[in-house]
Short mmCIF file of the C-alpha atoms (twelve columns), coordinates in Angstrom:
data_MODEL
# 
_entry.id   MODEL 
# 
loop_
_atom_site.group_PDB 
_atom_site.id 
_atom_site.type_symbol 
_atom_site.label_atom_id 
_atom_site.label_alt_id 
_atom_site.label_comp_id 
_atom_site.label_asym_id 
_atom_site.label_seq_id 
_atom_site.Cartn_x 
_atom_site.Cartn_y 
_atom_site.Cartn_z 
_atom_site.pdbx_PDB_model_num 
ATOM 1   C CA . UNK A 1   0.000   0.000  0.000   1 
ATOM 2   C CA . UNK A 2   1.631   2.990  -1.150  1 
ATOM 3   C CA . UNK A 3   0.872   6.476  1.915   1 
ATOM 4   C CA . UNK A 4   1.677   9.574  0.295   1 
ATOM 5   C CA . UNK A 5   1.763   12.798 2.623   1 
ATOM 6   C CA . UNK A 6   2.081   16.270 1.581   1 
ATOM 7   C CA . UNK A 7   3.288   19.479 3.446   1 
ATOM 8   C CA . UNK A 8   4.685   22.712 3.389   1 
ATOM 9   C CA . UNK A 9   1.548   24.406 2.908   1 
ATOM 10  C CA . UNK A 10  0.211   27.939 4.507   1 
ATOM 11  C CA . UNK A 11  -0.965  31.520 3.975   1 
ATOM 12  C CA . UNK A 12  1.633   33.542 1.853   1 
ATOM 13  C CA . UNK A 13  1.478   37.044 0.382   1 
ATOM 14  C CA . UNK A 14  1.065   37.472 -3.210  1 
ATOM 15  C CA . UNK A 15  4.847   37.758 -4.577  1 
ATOM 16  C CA . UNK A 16  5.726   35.256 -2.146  1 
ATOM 17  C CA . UNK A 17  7.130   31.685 -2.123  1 
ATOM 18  C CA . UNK A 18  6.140   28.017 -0.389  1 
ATOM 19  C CA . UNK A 19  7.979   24.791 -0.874  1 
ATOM 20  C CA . UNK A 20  5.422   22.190 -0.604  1 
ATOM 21  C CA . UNK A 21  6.541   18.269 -0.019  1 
ATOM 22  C CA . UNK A 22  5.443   15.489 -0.766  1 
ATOM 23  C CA . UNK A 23  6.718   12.482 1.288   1 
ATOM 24  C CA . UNK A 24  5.787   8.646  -0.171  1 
ATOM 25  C CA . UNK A 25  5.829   5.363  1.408   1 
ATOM 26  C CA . UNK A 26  5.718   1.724  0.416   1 
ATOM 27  C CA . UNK A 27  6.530   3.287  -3.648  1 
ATOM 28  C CA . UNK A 28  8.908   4.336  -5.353  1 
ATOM 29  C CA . UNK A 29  9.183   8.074  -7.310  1 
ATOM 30  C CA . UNK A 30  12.400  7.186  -9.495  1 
ATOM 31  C CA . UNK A 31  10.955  4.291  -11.074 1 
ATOM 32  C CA . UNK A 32  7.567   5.913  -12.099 1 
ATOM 33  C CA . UNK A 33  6.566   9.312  -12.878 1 
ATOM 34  C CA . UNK A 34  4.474   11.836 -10.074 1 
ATOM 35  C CA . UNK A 35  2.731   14.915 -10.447 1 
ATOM 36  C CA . UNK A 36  1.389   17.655 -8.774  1 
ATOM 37  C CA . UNK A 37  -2.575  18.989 -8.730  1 
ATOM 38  C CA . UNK A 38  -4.636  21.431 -7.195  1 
ATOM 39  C CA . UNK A 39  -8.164  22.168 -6.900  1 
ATOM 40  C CA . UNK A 40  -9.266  25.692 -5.931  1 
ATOM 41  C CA . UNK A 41  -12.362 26.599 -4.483  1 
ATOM 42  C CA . UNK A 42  -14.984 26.099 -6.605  1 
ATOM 43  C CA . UNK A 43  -13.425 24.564 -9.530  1 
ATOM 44  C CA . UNK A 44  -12.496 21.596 -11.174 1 
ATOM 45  C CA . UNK A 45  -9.138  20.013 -10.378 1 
ATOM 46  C CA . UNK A 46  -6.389  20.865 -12.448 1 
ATOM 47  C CA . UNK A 47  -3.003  19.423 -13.397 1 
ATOM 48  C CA . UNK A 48  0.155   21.696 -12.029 1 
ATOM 49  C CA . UNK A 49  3.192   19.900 -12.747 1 
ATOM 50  C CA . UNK A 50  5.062   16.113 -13.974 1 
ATOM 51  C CA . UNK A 51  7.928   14.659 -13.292 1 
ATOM 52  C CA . UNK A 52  9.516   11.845 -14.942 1 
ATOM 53  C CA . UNK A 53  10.723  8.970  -13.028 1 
ATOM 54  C CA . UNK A 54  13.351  7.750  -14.848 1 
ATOM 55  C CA . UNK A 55  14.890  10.983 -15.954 1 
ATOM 56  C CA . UNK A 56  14.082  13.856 -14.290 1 
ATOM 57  C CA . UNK A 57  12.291  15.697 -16.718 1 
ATOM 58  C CA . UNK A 58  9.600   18.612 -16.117 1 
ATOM 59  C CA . UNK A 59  6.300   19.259 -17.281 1 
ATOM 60  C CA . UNK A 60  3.882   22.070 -16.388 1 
ATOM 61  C CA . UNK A 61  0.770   24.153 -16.426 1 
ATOM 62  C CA . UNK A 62  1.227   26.886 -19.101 1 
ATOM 63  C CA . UNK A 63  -0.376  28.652 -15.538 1 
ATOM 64  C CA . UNK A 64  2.537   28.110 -13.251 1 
ATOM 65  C CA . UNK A 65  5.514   27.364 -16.038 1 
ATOM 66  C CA . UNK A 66  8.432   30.128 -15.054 1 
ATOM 67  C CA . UNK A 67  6.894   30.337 -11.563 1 
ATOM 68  C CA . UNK A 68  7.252   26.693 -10.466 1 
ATOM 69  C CA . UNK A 69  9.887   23.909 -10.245 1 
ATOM 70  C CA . UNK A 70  8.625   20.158 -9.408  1 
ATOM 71  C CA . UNK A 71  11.989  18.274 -8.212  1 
ATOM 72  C CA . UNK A 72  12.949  14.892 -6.810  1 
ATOM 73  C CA . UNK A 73  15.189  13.624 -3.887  1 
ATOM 74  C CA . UNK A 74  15.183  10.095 -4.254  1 
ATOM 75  C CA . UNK A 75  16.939  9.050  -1.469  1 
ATOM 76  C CA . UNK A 76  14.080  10.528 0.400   1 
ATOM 77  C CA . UNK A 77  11.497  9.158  -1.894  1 
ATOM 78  C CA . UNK A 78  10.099  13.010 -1.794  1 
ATOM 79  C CA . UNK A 79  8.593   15.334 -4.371  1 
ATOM 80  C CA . UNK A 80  8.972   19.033 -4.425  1 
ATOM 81  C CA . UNK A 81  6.814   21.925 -5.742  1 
ATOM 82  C CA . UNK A 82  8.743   25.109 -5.509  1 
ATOM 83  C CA . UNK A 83  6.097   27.944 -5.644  1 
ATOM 84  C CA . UNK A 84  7.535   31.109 -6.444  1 
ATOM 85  C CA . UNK A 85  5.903   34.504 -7.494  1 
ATOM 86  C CA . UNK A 86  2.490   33.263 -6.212  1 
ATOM 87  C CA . UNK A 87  -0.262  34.611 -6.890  1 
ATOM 88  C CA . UNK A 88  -4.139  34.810 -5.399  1 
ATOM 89  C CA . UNK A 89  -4.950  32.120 -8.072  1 
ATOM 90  C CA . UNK A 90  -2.716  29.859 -6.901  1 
ATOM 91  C CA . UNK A 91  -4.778  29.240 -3.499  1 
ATOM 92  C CA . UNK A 92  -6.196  26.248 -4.324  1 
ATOM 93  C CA . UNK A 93  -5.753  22.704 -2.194  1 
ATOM 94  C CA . UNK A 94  -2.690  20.832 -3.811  1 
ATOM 95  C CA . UNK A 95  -1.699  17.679 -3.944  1 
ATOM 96  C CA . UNK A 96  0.828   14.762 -5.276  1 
ATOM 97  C CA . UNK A 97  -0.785  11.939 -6.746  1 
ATOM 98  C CA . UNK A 98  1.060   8.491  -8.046  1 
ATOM 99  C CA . UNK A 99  1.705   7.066  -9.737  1 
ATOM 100 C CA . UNK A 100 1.523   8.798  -13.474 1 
ATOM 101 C CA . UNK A 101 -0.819  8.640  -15.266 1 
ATOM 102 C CA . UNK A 102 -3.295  6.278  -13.675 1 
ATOM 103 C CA . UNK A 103 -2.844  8.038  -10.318 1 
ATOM 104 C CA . UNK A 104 -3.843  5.289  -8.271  1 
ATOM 105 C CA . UNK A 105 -2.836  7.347  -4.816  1 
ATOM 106 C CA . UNK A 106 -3.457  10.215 -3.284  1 
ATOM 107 C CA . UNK A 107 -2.519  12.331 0.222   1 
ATOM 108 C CA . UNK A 108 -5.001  14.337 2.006   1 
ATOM 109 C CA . UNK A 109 -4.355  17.377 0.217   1 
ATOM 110 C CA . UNK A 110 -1.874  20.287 1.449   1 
ATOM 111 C CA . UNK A 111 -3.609  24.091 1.562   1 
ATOM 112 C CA . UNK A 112 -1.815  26.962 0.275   1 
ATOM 113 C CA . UNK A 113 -3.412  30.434 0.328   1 
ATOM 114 C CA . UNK A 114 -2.152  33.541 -1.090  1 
ATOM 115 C CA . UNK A 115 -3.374  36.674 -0.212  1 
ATOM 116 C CA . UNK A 116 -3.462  39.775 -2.634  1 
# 
């Protein structure tokens, strides 16, 4: 059974940055690719960011490309969204689902809220 947990959440300012993380156990993120999503209030959820497994390789949101950087440490078995230049659109609740693209796990969710 594979527990994913993400944190690193909170309120920030607009212009502001978070580091959200995204801890996994019983899986493995080198050998398959993850992803971040969010869903903000009221709306549908959307993707934010990919990262390949086996390489390292980045995909994103044309939303959030320039402003954020997914990343691995795979000695930790941890995923990393890098949020930088937020902005009130980006409070939404995020989270790191695995593995790509069936997405068969999911955390709780980690909120980040950015105030104007």
């Amino acid at each position: 059974q594979v527990h994913l947990v993400e944190s690193g959440g909170g309120l920030v300012q607009a212009g502001g940055s978070l580091r959200l993380s995204c801890a996994a156990s019983g899986g493995s993120f080198d050998r398959y690719n993850s992803g971040w999503y969010r869903r903000a209030p009221g709306k549908e959820r959307e993707f934010v960011a990919t990262i390949r497994g086996s390489s390292g390789s980045a995909g994103y949101s044309t939303s959030v490309k320039g402003r954020f950087t997914i990343s691995r440490d795979i000695a930790k078995n941890t995923v990393y969204l890098q949020m930088n230049n937020l902005e009130p659109e980006d409070t939404a609740l995020y989270y790191c689902p695995w593995p790509a693209p069936s997405y068969d796990y999911w955390g709780q969710g980690i909120p980040v809220t950015v105030s104007s």
